[in-house]
N, C-alpha and C positions, 0 to 999 in steps of 0.2 A: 374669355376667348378660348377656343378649342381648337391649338393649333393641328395642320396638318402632321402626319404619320410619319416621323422623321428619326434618320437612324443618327448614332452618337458622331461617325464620321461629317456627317454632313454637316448636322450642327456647328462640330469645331470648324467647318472651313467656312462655313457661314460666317461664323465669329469673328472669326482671324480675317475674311472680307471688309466686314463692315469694321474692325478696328484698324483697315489698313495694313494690314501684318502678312500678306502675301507679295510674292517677288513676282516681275511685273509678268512671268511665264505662267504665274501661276491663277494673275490676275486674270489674264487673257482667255486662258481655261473656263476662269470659273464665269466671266461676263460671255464667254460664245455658248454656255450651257446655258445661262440668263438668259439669253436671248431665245433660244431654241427651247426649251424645256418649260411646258406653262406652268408643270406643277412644282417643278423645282422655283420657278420665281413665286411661286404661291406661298412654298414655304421659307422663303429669303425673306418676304412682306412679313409673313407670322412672326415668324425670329425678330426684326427689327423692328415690331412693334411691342413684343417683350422686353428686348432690352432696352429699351426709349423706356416705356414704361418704369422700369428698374431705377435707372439711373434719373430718372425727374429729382430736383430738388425735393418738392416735399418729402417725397417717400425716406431721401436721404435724411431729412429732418424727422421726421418724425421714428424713424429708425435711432437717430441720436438720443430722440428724448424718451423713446422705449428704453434704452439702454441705460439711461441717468434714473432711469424713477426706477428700474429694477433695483440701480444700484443703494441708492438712496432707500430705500426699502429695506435692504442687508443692516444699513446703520442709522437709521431715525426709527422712531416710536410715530413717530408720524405717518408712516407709511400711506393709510388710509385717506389720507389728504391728499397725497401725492400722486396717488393713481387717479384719483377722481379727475386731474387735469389732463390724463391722456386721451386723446383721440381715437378710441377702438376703434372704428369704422376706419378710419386713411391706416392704421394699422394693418387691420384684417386684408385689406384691399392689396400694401405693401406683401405682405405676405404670400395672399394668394398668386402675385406676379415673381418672385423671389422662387417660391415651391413649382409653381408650372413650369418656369427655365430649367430646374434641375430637373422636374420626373420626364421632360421629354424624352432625354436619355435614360434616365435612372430606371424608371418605374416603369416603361410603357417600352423599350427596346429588346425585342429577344434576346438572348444570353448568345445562341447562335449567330443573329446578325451581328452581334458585337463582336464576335469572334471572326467574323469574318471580314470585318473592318479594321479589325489590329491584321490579320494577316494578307489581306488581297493587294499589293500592288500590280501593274501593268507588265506584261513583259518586257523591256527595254527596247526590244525588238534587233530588227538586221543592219549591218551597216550600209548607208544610202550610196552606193558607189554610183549606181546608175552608168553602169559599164557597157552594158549588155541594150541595145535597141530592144529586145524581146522581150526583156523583162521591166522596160523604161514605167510602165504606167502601175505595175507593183512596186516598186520601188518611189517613184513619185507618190501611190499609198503609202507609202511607210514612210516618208516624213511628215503626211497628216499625222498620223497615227502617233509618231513622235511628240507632235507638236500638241498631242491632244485632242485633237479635230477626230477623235472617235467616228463623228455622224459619216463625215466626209471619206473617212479613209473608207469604211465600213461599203460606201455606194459603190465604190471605185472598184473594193476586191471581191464585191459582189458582182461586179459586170466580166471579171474575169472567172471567177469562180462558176459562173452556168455554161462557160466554156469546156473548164475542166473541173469537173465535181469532184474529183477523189484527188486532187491536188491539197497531197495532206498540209504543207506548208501554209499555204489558201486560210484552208478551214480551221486549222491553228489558229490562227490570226487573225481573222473571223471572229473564231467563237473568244479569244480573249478581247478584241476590241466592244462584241457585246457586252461581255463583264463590264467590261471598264465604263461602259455607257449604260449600265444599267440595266441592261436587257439578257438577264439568266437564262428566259428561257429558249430565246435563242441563241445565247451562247452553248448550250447544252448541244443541242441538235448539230452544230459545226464540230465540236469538242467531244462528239461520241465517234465523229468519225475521224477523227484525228488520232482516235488511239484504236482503231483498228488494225491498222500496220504497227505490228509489235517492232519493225526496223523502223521509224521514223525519229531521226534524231531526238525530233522533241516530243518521244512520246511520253518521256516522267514529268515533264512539265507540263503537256497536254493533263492529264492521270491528277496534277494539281490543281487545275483550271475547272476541269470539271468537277473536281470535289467540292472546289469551294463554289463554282454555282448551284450545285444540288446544296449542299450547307446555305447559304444566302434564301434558298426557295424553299428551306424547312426540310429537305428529305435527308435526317443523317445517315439513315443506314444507308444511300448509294454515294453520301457524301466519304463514309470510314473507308466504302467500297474501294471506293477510287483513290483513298491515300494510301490505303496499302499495299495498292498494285505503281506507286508512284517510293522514285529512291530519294527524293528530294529531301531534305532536313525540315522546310515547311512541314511537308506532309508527314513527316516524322513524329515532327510537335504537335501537329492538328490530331492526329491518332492519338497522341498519348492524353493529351487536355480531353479529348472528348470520349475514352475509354475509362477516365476516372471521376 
């Protein structure tokens, strides 16, 4: 099997799905992404046909009796008897399933996307007071957005955002909602303009947002770019990891 192209993050929440091990927010999350996403469930199917594979009885068994006949090797003169009853082939096979789990991350994951998976979480976003008639349907976005509903919020402050394009808050929120869903390169294009106005509250956090989508798309140097024009302690540690 040759699974799909899969970063270290994903795998663990994969994992932590199919063992049950997500809290029911975060279940909901990751089944409305199942649902919408065909190549994320593409590779949910890959994943859970490795670990099924793993964990089969025989593999388990014959795992055991790899492990007795090496040992038994250490202290019999016999040795050569004892290997002759092992099953190479359901070995080799264990093995190959065992080693393809680990190198999806290990071996086959850029060094930069990993880094960018220990450090990307979501903004937390605004508080939903929903005060204001004017601003009811960005703020109705921003409990998607809360909620995870990246696809959803994303439609909504795009219907406002062609109203007002340089509505830096907007395009903030915008370009970290495509992060969050997976879409760099248009999180770029909202998040270059968000740090145009050198007064926009959130321009060192825009400055972070956009580093780490240029970092996730491979370009470090506009990646360093933008953490050093950012005061955030993130972007502090992201310069310093990726200048040494």
């Amino acid at each position: 099997m040759k699974p799909n192209n899969i970063t270290q993050q994903e795998f663990e929440i994969i994992d932590a799905y199919l063992k049950g091990q997500l809290s029911e927010d975060e279940t909901a999350k990751f089944e409305y992404r199942l649902e919408t996403d065909e190549d994320f469930k593409n590779k949910v199917a890959d994943i859970k046909t490795i670990l099924t594979g793993i964990e089969t009885q025989e593999m388990k068994d014959q795992l055991d009796v790899f492990h007795n006949e090496i040992d038994k090797q250490k202290i019999s003169t016999k040795s050569e008897t004892n290997v002759r009853h092992i099953d190479w082939k359901k070995l080799a096979i264990a093995a190959m399933f065992i080693i393809g789990a680990v190198s999806i991350w290990q071996f086959r994951v850029d060094p930069n996307e990993r880094l960018y998976a220990e450090y990307f979480s979501p903004d937390p976003g605004l508080p939903t007071t929903m005060s204001s008639n004017d601003n009811y349907e960005f703020y109705e976005a921003m409990v998607d957005y809360k909620q995870g509903n990246f696809e959803t919020a994303i439609k909504k402050w795009e219907t406002l955002q062609n109203a007002k394009p340089k509505n830096d808050t907007l395009n903030y929120f915008l370009g970290v909602a495509h992060l969050a869903n997976n879409n760099e390169n248009e999180a770029v294009l909202f998040l270059e303009d968000a740090t145009l106005n050198k007064e926009f509250a959130l321009v060192n956090d825009a400055y972070l947002y956009l580093g780490l989508a240029y970092l996730k798309n491979g370009n470090v140097n506009k990646a360093k770019a933008n953490f050093k024009l950012s005061n955030t302690e993130k972007s502090k540690a992201l310069l310093s990891i990726l200048n040494n």
